[in-house]
N, C-alpha and C positions, 0 to 999 in steps of 0.2 A: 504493500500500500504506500507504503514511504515513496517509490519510485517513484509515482503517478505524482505524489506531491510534490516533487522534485521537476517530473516535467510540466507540469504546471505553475510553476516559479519559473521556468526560465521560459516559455513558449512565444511571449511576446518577444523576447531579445531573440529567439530562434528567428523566430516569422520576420521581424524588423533585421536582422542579418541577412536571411537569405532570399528573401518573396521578393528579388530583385529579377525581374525581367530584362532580355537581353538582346535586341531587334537582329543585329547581327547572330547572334548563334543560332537564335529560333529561323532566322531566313537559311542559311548555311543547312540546319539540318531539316527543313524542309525540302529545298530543292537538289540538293544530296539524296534523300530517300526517292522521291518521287523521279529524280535523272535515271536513280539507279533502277529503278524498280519497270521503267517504260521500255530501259534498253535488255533489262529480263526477260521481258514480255518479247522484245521483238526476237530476241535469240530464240526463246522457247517457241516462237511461232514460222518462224523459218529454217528452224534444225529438223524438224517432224522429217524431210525428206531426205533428212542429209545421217542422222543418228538420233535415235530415241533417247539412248544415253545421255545426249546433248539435254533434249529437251528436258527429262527429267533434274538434271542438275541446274535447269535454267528454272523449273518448277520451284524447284528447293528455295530457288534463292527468293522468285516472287510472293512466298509464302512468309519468310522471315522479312522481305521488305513489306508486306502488307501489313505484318505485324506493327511493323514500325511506324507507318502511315496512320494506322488503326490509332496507335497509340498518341502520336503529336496530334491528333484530330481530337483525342480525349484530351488532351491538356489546353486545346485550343477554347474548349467547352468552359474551361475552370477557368479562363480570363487569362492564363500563367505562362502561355508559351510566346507570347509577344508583348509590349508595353500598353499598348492600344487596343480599345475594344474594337475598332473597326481593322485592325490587321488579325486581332484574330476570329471575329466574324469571316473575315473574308478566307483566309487560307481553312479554317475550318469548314465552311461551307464546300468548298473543291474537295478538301481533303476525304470530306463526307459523301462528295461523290465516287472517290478513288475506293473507298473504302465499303460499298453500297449499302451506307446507313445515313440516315437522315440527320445530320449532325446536331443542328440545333435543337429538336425534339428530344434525340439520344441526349442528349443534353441535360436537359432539366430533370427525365429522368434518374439519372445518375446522378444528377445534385440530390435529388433525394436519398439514393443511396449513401449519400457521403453525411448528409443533415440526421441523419439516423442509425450510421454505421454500428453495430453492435446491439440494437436496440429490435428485438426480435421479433418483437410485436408488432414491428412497422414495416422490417423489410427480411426478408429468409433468403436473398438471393435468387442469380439467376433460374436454379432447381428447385426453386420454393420450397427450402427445405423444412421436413416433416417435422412436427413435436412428437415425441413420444406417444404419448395417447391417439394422436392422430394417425401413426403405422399403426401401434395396436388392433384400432379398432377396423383397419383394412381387413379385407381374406387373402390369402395367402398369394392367388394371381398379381393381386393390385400388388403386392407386397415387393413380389418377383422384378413387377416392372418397373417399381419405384428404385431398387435397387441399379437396373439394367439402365434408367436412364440415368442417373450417376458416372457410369463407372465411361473408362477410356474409349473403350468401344465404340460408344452410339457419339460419342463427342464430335465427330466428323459430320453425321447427321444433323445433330445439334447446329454446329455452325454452320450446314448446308441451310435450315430454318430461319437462324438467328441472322444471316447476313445475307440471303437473297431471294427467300421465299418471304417470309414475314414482314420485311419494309414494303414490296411489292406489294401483296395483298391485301395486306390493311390500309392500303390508297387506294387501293383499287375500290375493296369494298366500300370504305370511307365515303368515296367520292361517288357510284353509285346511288349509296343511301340519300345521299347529300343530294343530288339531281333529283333523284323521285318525290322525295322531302320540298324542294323549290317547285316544279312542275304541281303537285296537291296541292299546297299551300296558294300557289299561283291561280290556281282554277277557285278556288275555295274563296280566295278573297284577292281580285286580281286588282286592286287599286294599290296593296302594298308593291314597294320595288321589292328587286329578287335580293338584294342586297338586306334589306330586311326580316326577307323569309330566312335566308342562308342564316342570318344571326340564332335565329329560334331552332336552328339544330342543333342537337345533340348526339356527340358520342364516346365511345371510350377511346377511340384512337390518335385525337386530336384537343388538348382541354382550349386552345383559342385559335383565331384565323389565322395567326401568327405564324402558327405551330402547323396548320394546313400549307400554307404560303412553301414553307420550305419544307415540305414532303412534298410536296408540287413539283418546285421547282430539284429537289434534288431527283425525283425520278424523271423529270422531263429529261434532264440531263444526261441520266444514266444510260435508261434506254435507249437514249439518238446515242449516245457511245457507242452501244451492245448492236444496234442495225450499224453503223459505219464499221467496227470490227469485223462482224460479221461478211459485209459487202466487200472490204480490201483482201478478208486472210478465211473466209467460209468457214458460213456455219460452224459445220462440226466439228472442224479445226478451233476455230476460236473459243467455244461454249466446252471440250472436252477438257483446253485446258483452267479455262473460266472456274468451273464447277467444282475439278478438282481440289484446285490452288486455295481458291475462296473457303469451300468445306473445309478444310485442313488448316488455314490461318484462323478460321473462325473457332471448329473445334479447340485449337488451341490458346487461343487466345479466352474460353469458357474456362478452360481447364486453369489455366493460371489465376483468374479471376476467382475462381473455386477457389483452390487452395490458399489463399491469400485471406481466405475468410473463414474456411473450414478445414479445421487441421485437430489433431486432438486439443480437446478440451478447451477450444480457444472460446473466447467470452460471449454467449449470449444470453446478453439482459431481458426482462421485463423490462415495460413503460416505466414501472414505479421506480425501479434500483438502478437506471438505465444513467450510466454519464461515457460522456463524450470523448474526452480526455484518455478516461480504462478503453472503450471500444478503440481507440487509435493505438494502443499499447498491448493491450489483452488479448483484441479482437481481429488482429493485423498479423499476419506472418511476414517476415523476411529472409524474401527468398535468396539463397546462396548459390546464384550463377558464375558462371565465367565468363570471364570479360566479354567474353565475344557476344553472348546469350545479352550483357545486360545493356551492351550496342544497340541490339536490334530490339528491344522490350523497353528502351527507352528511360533505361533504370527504374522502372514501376514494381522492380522487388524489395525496392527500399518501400515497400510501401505504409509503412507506420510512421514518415515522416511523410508522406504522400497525404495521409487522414488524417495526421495532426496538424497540416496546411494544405490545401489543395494551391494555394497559393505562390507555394516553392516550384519553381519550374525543374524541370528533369535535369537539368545541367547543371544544380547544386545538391541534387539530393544527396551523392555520396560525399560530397566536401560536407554539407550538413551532418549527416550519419558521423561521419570519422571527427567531427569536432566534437557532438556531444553524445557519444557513443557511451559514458557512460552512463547514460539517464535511460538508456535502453537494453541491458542487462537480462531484462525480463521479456524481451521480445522474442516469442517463438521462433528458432531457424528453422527453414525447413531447404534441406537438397536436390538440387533437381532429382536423384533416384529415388528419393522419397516422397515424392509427388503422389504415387499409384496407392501410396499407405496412408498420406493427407486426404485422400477423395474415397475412403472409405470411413469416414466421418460424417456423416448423412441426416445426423438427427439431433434435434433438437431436447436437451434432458430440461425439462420448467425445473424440476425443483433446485437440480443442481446450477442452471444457470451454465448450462457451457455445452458444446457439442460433442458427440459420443458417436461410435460405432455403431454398426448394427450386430456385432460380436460383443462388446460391452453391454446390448439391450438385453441379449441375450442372456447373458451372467446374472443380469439385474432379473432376470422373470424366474430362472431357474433357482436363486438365492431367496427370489420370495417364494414360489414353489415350495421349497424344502421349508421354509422357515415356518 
């Protein structure tokens, strides 16, 4: 406990140290990733005829830059990868088309994740992960699949969903609802403008126009990319490597995401006991890559000084880290080979307040069992 009180005495000298934005580095490593990532693309799309090997290694590499694109698009969200909010509106918005998520949306979203990090009653993560009582009271099927989408496996699926099925569809459908919604509306009471009926919708996919505007505009975007790709370098040449590349950065980039939240016993609070502070410390792993790894991941495995300022941009976190490295002592490591043992952490314990296995649930039914 002492820890926590300790980063909480110094966190405004952290934050007023290091939430220094850098216009020059942030452009360097923008247009670094994204050079690099275009001319992957074009080796992987013109070796197909020449060596698959090629293309595969040219795969590899557009998966670890998409990672990285992924990720300065996520700090662009946080205000923190440039000085100005109109430079990082703007690279963020591209980035979020390079990346096909809708940035600004993803956005807020993920501010909520950060506004509530640790706090379990608000947010369980991308797996919405289960409470105890909650698996319990599954059958055994449901139980299977809850485990199944967890684990490494379906993770490629996952990000096959998470990065190019689900932005699409929920515009699509969106917009849809939203035209049948204007046209009733219009017949029903046609003195109102369409601009006024459009205000009177509602739905889950979009909470303002705002937030319509640039899921708009970033799939107007995407798609005339996905038909020009298509039209230079054909279909199924461009969409076999699309889909791979994409699932497999996406997958992985869940996976990381996971682990960085759910790892043994890492912290999740009730509303009531819930502070802010312990979830950046408690509730945070830091992850132990190699250099090369925390290049392309944009050092986001410092991530407990990531939740204790979204405001530190990525090219202080390990100056940050190594300065007040002692106030983080109690920060869970975890190795990259111990990833596959962190994502078997799946559930939510209420009483204990922290997250468990589905091998520890099980000790806990068969102790009460005997008991």
């Amino acid at each position: 406990m002492s820890s926590i009180i300790d980063v909480k005495e110094h966190k405004r000298a952290i934050i007023r140290q290091h939430a220094q934005a850098d216009n020059v580095k942030a452009l360097t490593q923008v247009l670094t990733a994204l050079t690099s990532f275009a001319l992957l693309w074009w080796i992987a799309l013109r070796s197909i005829d020449v060596s698959r090997w090629f293309t595969a290694i040219a795969m590899l590499g557009i998966i670890l830059f998409a990672l990285r694109i992924f990720t300065l698009m996520h700090e662009c969200g946080h205000g923190s990868l440039f000085r100005t909010q109109s430079l990082n509106r703007g690279f963020g918005f591209f980035l979020g088309v390079v990346s096909g998520m809708p940035q600004y949306v993803w956005s807020r979203h993920h501010h909520y994740h950060h506004t509530h990090n640790g706090n379990w009653d608000k947010y369980r993560g991308l797996y919405t992960t289960l409470s105890v009582e909650e698996y319990a009271a599954m059958p055994d099927a449901q139980q299977r699949m809850y485990r199944r989408k967890c684990s490494i496996v379906v993770a490629p699926f996952a990000g096959f969903i998470y990065l190019i099925f689900n932005p699409r569809f929920t515009w699509l459908k969106g917009s849809i609802g939203l035209m049948l919604h204007i046209i009733k509306r219009k017949i029903a009471q046609p003195n109102l403008s369409i601009k006024a009926h459009a205000a009177s919708f509602q739905t889950r996919y979009w909470q303002s126009g705002k937030e319509y505007w640039h899921m708009s505009w970033n799939n107007v975007v995407l798609l005339s990319a996905w038909v020009l790709m298509c039209w230079s370098f054909g279909t199924a040449r461009f969409f076999t490597i699309y889909l791979i590349s994409a699932s497999l950065a996406g997958g992985a980039g869940i996976i990381l995401f996971t682990v960085q939240h759910n790892f043994k016993h890492s912290y999740a609070s009730d509303s009531r006991h819930w502070d802010y502070d312990t979830g950046a410390i408690e509730g945070t792993s830091f992850l132990i890559f190699p250099r090369w790894l925390n290049w392309f991941t944009a050092n986001i495995a410092y991530h407990h000084i990531h939740h204790l300022s979204a405001r530190i941009p990525n090219y202080r976190l390990i100056r940050c880290h190594n300065e007040y490295r002692h106030l983080f002592v109690n920060v869970t490591r975890v190795k990259l080979l111990q990833i596959p043992k962190a994502l078997k952490y799946i559930l939510w314990d209420t009483r204990a307040q922290q997250i468990i296995s589905v091998a520890e649930y099980r000790e806990q039914m068969n102790q009460a069992h005997h008991g």
